[in-house]
N, C-alpha and C positions, 0 to 999 in steps of 0.2 A: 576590508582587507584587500590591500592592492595584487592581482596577480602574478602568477610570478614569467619571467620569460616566456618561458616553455607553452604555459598555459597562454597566455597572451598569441603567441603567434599559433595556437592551436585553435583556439576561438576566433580567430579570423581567417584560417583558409576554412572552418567551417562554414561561414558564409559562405564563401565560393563552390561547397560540396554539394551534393543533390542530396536530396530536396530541397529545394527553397522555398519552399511551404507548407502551409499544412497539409497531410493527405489521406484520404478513405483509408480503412484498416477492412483486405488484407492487402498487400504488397508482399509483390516477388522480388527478390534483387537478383538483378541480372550485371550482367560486364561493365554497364554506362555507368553503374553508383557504386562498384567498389572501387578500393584502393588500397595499391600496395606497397610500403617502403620498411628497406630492412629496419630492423632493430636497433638496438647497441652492440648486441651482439653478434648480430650481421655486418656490425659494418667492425668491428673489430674482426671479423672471419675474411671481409674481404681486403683489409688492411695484411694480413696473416697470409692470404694466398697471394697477395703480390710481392710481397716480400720473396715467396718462396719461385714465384716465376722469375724475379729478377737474380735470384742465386740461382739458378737452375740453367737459366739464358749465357749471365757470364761464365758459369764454368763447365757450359756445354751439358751439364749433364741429365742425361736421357730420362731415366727411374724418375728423377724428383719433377723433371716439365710433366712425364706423364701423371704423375700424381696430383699436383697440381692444374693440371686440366682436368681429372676426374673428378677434385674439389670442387674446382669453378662450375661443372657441367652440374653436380648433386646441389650447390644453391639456387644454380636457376633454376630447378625444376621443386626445387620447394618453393619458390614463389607464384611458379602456378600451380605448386596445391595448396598453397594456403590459399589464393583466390577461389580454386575449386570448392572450398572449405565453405565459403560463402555463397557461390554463386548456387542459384537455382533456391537459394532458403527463401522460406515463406510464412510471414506475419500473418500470424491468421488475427490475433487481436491481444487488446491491450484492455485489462479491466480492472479494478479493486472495490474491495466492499468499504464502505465511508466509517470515517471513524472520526473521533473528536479531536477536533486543533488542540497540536502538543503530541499527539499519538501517532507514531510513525503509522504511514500507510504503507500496508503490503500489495503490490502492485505485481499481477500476474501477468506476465506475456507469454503466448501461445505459440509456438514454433512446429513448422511443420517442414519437411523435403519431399514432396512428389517424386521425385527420382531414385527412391530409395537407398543413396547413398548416405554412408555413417557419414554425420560430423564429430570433430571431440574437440573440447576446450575450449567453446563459444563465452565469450564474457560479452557481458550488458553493460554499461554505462549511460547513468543518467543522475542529471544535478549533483554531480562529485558522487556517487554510488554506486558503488560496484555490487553485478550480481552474475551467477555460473550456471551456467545450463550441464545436465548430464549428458550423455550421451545420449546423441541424437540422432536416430533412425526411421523410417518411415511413417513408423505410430506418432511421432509426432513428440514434445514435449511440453512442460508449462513452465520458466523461469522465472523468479520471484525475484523483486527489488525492493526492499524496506526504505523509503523516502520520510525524511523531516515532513511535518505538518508546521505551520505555524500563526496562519490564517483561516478562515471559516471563507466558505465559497467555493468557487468552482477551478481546482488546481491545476496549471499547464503544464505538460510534460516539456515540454519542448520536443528536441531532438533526442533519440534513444540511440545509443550507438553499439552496434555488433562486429565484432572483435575476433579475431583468433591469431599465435603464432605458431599451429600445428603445422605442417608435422614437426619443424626444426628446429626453431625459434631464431633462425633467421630472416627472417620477414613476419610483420604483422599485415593481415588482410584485413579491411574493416569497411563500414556502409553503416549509412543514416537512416534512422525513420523516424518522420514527425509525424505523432499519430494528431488527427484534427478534435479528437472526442478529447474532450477534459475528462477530472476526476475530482469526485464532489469531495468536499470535509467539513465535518459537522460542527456546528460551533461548539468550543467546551464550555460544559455543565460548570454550575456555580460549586465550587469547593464550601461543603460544608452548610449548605442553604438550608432554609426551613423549609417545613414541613411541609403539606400540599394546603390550598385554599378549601374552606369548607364545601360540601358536595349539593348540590343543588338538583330537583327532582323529584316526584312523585312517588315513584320504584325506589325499593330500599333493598339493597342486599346487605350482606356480613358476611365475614371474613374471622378466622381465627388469630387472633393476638396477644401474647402472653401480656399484654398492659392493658388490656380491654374494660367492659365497664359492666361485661354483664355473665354470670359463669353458665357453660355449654356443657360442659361435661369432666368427670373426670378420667383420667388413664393412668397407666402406669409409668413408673418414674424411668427417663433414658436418662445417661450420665450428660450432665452439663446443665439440666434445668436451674432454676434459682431455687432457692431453698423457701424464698418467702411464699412460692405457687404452692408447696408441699401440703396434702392438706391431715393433719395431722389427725384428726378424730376418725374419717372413714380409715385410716390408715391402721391407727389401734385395734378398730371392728374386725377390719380384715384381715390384717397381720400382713400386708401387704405395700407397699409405699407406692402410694397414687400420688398422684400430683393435679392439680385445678388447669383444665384451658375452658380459658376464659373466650368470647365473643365480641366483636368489636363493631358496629353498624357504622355502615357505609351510604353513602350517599350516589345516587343513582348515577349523578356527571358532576366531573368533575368542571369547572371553567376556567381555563388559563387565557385569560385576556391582558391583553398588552396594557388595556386605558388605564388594570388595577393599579400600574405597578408606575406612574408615571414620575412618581419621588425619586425615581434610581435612573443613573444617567444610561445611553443608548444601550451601549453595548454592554452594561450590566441587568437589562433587561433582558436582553436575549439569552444569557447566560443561567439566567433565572428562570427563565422557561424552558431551558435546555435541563436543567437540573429536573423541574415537575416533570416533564414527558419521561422522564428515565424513572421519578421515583413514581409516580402513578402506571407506569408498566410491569415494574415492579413489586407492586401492591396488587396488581391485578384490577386497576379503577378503571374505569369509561370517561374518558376526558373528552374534552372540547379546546380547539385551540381556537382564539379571535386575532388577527391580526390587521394592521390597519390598510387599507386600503385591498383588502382579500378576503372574500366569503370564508366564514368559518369550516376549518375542518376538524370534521368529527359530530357528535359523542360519539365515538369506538375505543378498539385497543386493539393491542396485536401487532407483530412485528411491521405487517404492510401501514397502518395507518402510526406506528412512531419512526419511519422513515420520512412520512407526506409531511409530519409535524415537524423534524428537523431539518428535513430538504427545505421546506419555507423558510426555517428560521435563517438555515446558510446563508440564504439565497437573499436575503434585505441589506439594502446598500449599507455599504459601510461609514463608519460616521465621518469619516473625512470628506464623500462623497456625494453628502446627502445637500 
């Protein structure tokens, strides 16, 4: 989709903007990297007060010059507070927790003013995405950006842009930060996959499972059980309606290895083992991931070790690139 004017010659004085590169996260923005140019509706207000100096000029009259200089004098001093608005803020950092290609990522920026003066009406911009900070005072805030995923890897922000037209809305103030830290996204899980590989092991535990193969005990019925768990005779005995939970053995580790799965092309491999690490966390299993050219991680479970398993997975060249 070709851009349109507007954006077109916006994205290229942003080259010319500060920063022109990536940079450590926090940054202050100080007088060097903002920028200020009316609005629309600044520049319609300043079309509006010259009109009125030019009536005022030819027919001498005194009330409307003075009024019209009072106008003039209240927009220039909105455009040093809209700068004010910006200057001295402070990027403390930029993070988001990973999520699967396909699944917007919520992307937190941390905003701070040492100087204790209010800001209001601070807007984000990033990849066509708009996000709004509340008011912002010395405790500092955290702004949220819901960004597209669309890729597994490591996601560039680029350029983040900080915005305001308070007080007046005739001038926008605005400044750039390119944060250098990426943001990871997890590959997405296989829609509808099977089940996990058999568990491998000496150590045997079990798990409760209404499809199990061996009965644990009985309890008493919650609304939603299946009718065919009900166990009808203790039930008669007792006058009571028990229902059967059943037992299901498990296998000590599970093995999610790459070389199993080598019938299915790349990146439906990876997809495939993004599915097992969720349903084997899920399950509550101890897996093992193999990948190639990477010492195995794991037997574990637990949120820390199905991070390590899908950060690796991200993280394998893509197949175009391989």
């Amino acid at each position: 989709m070709a851009d349109t004017p507007r954006a077109a010659w916006a994205r290229r004085f942003a080259l010319l903007a500060r920063p022109r590169q990536p940079e450590t996260l926090p940054v202050q923005l100080d007088r060097r990297r903002i920028y200020v140019l009316p609005t629309r509706f600044g520049l319609f207000f300043a079309a509006l007060l010259s009109t009125m100096l030019l009536g005022a000029l030819n027919y001498n009259n005194n009330p409307a010059l003075l009024l019209a200089l009072l106008l003039a004098a209240t927009a220039m001093a909105s455009l040093i507070a809209a700068h004010l608005q910006l200057a001295g803020l402070r990027v403390e950092a930029i993070s988001a927790e990973p999520v699967a290609a396909g699944s917007p990522l919520l992307v937190h920026v941390a905003l701070a003013a040492r100087d204790g003066r209010v800001r209001r009406g601070l807007r984000l911009d990033a990849r066509d995405v708009h996000g709004f900070a509340p008011v912002l005072s010395g405790e500092g805030v955290v702004a949220q950006l819901s960004l597209p995923t669309q890729r597994r890897g490591w996601l560039d922000l680029d350029r983040v842009r900080l915005s305001t037209t308070q007080p007046l809305g005739l001038a926008r103030a605005w400044a750039w930060v390119w944060p250098s830290t990426p943001l990871l996204v997890y590959p997405q899980p296989e829609p509808q996959g099977p089940p996990l590989p058999e568990g491998k092991g000496t150590g045997m535990q079990s798990r409760l499972h209404p499809a199990g193969d061996d009965v644990h005990h009985l309890r008493a019925y919650r609304p939603g059980d299946a009718r065919r768990a009900i166990a009808w005779k203790p039930t008669a005995r007792r006058d009571t309606l028990l229902v059967r939970e059943y037992e299901q053995p498990l296998g000590a580790e599970v093995p999610l290895d790459w070389h199993s799965l080598s019938a299915l092309p790349y990146e439906h491999r990876i997809r495939r083992l993004a599915h097992w690490v969720d349903l084997a966390e899920r399950e509550g299993r101890r897996y093992r991931l193999a990948l190639p050219g990477q010492p195995p991680l794991g037997p574990s479970h637990g949120a820390a070790h199905r991070h390590l398993c899908l950060r690796a997975l991200a993280l394998l060249p893509h197949a175009e690139t391989r």
